[in-house]
C-alpha positions, 0 to 999 in steps of 0.5 A: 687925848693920848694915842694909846687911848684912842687906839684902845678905844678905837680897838674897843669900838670895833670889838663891839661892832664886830662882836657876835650879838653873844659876845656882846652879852658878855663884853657887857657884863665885863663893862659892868663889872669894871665900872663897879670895881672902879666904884669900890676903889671910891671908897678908898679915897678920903677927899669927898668930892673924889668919893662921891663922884668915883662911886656915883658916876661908875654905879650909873655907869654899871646901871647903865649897861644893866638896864639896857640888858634889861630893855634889851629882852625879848619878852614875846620870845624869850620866856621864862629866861626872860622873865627870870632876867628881867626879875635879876636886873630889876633887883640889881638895880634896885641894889646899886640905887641904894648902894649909889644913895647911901654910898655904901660899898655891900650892895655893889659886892653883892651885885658884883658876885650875881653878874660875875656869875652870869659873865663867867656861866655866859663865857663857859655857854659860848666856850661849850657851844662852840660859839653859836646855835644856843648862845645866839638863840639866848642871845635873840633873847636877851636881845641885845645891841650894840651898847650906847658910845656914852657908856664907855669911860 
């Protein structure tokens, strides 16, 4: 593995351990985003095992971080921002599912716009709150972890 590599991957590994339970919120959603992104640039390749596997393995990836947003609510305290979170990531799931079997690149736009959404309205919560009161109390729940090591490229 090449040094700069490891070095951003080692910087990457403390970003996330040292990241508010917000902030990881919002280093999700940018995980998401970028493996979508790297799914569509899929459809630019014209060799198909390259297509294929570029789409399937970032959608999978994408979904990934979103069903583990998903698991990650707090249904008992979370309330109606819950149960309004866990209807999106089940929707957005559901679209790049179909998106990944028909390998067609629509869905992932649309699902790109709805977490581009959240991203930039979670971003502009913690740059507004100065950081902590709201944004942990959405963050307690949403309820999210330190994502899995397996979901990193």
């Amino acid at each position: 593995m090449f040094p700069q590599m490891k070095a951003w991957q080692a910087y990457r590994q403390v970003a996330t351990q040292t990241a508010s339970p917000a902030q990881v919120v919002l280093l999700l959603y940018n995980g998401a985003i970028r493996f979508l992104e790297q799914a569509r640039l899929g459809f630019g390749f014209d060799d198909p095992k390259e297509f294929n596997e570029t789409i399937n393995n970032n959608i999978l990836r994408a979904q990934a971080i979103i069903n583990e947003m998903n698991q990650a609510l707090n249904m008992a305290e979370g309330g109606e921002f819950a149960q309004k979170m866990r209807g999106l990531y089940d929707y957005l799931d559901r679209i790049l599912q179909e998106s990944n079997v028909g390998k067609t690149e629509p869905g992932i736009q649309e699902v790109i716009k709805h977490i581009t959404v959240l991203r930039d309205a979670w971003a502009e919560m913690l740059l507004q709150g100065s950081g902590t009161a709201d944004a942990d109390a959405l963050a307690r729940a949403q309820s999210v972890v330190t994502p899995p090591a397996q979901l990193s490229p």
